[in-house]
N, C-alpha and C positions, 0 to 999 in steps of 0.2 A: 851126239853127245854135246856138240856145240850149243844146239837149239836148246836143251836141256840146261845147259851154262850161263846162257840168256836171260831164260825164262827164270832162274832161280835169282837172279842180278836185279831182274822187272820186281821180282817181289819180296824181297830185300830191300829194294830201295821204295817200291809201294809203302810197306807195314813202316820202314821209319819215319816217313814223309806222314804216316798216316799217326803216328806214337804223336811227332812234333806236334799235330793241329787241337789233338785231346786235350782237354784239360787234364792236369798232372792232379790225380785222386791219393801217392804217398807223398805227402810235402815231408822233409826233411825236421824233425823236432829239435830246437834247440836247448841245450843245456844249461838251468838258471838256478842260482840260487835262491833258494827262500829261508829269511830270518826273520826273528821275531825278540822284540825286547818288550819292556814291562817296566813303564816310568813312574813318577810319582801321582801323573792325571791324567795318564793316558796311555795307551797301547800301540806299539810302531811293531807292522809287519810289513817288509822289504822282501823286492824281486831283485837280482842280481841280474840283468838281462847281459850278455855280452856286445852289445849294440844297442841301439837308440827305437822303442817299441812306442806303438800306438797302442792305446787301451780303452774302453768303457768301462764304467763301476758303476751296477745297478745296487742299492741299496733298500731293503722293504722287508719290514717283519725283523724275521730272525736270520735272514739269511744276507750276504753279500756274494755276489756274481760279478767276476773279473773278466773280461774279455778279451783277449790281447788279440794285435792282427796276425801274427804267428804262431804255430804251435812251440812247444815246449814241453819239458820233460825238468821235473821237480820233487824233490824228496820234498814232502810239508809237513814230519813229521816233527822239526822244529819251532813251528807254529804250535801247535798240539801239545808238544810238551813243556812249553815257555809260558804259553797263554792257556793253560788248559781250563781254565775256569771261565774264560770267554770265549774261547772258538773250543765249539765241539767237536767238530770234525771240520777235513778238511780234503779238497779232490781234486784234481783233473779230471775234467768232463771228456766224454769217448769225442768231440772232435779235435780234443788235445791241445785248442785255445784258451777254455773256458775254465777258471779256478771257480769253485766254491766253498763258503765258508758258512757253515751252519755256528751263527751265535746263541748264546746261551742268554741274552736280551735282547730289550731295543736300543740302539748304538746310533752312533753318530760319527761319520767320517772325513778327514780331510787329505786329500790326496795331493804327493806334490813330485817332482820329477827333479831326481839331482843324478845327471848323466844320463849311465843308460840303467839308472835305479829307480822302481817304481814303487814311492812312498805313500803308504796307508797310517795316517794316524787316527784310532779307534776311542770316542771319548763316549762316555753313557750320558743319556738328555738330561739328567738330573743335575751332571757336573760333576756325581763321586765318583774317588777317584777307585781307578780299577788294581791300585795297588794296595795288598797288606793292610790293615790299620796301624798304625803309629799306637806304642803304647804309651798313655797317658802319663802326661812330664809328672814328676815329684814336687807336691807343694811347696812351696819356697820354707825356708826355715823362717823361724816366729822371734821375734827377738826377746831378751829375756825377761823384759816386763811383761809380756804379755802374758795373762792366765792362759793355760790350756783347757780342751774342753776332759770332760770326764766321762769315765766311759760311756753313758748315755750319749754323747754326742754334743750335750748341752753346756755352750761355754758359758752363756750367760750364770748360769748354777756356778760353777766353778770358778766363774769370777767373784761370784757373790760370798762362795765359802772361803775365798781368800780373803777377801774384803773384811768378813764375820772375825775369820784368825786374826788379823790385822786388829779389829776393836777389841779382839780379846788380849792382845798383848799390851796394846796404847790403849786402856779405855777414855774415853772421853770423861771429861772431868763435866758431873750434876748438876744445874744451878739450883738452888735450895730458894724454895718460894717465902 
């Protein structure tokens, strides 16, 4: 029974000596958040990492591929419903590193690091802006000399038919030849 007690101690302590030397194939996924806002010229979507992360960002076509040196685990579904008109989808790759974001154009990125936050701001090459349009301000009001136009559009006309009333009330006095 001894030798038996031994022998299960030899391999017990074999298989963990033998666990330490493997490379660890479940790494631990850390918990991040991901937000997305919608500016006046641009598009900011943020990693909440709870620590300080390394990253790569390939950008080309339509797509952007995030790489971080950690896994992570990520609702993106705040991306998606904030910016849905530019990110079409959005994933966690199977080795749990890798974000991507299928856009809905060609895009332009500038990425910046405040803590342990990993900042993407998204602009289109053109410069428009990826928000809303503005509705077109109301013409200033006309002050009250001024003719209006009529409803062809034509103020020149409607200056002239004022001008016309005007001679018709002051007529200009004849000179008689």
């Amino acid at each position: 029974m001894r030798l038996v007690a031994g022998l299960l101690q030899v391999i017990v302590l074999a298989v963990g000596m033998a666990a330490a030397w493997l490379p660890s194939t479940g790494e631990a996924q850390e918990r991040v958040l991901a937000r997305a806002f919608q500016g006046p010229t641009f598009s900011r979507i943020v990693f909440d990492w709870p620590a300080l992360v390394a990253y790569q960002a390939q950008a080309g076509g339509d797509l952007l591929v995030i790489e971080f040196d950690r896994s992570l685990t990520a609702d993106l579904s705040p991306i998606t419903d904030t910016l849905g008109d530019i990110v079409l989808d959005a994933r966690v790759e199977g080795d749990g590193r890798s974000v991507t974001l299928l856009m809905s154009a060609a895009f332009q990125i500038k990425t910046t690091v405040n803590g342990a936050s990993v900042i993407f701001d998204i602009v289109t090459p053109s410069g428009t802006s990826t928000a809303q349009p503005r509705a077109a301000p109301a013409p200033p009001p006309q002050p009250s000399g001024v003719a209006a136009a009529d409803a062809s559009g034509d103020a020149a006309s409607a200056g002239t038919r004022r001008a016309t009333k005007r001679s018709a009330i002051h007529p200009r006095p004849r000179r008689r030849p």
